[in-house]
C-alpha atoms as a printed R data frame, in Angstrom:
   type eleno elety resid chain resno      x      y       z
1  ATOM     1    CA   UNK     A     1 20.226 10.913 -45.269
2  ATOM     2    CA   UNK     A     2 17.330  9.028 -47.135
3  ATOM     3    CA   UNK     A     3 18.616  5.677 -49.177
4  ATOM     4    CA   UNK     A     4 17.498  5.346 -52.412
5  ATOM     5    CA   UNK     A     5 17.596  2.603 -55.083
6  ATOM     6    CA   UNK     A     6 17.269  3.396 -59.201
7  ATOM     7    CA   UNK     A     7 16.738  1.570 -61.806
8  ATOM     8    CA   UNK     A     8 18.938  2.426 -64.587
9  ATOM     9    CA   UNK     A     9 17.972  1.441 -68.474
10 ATOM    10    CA   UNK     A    10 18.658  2.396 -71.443
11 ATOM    11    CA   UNK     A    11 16.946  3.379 -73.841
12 ATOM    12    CA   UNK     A    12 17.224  4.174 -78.189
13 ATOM    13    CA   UNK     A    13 14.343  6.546 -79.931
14 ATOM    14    CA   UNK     A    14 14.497  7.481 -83.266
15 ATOM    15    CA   UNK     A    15 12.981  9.764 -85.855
16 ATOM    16    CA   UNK     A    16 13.254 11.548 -89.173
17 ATOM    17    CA   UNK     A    17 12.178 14.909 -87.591
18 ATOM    18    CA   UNK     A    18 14.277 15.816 -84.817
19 ATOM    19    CA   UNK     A    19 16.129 14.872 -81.803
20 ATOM    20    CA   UNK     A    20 13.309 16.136 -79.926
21 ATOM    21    CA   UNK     A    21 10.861 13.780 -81.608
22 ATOM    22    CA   UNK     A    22 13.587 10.644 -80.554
23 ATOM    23    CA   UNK     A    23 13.506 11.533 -77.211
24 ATOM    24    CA   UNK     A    24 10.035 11.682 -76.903
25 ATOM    25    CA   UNK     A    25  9.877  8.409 -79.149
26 ATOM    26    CA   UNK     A    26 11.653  6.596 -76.673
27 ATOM    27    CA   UNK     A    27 10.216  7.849 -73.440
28 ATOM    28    CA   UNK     A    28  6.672  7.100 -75.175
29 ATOM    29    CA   UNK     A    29  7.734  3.621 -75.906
30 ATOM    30    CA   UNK     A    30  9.176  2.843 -72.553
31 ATOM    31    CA   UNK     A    31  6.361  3.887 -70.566
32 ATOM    32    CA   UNK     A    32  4.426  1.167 -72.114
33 ATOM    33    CA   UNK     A    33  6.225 -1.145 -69.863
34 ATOM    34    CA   UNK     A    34  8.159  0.678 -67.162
35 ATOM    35    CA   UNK     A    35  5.785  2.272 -65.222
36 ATOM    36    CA   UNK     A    36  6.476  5.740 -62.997
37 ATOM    37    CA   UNK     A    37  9.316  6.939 -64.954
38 ATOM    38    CA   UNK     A    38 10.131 10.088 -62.952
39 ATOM    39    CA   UNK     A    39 13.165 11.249 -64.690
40 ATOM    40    CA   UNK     A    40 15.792 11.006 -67.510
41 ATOM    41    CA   UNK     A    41 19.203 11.635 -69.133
42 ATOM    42    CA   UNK     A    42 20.082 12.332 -72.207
């Protein structure tokens, strides 16, 4: 079995239009500075 380590964060989006817009609000935002995001919960 392959070891792995993650980084966990979290992270707040918002917006007027939908919860669709948030997510993609926050994702946007955080790959500014976090580079490689391959995944994410909501």
């Amino acid at each position: 079995m392959s070891k792995h380590t993650y980084k966990v964060i979290e992270v707040v989006g918002t917006s007027a239009e939908s919860i669709d817009d948030a997510i993609r609000n926050a994702i946007a935002d955080a790959s500014r500075t976090l580079h490689n995001i391959g995944w994410f919960e909501v």
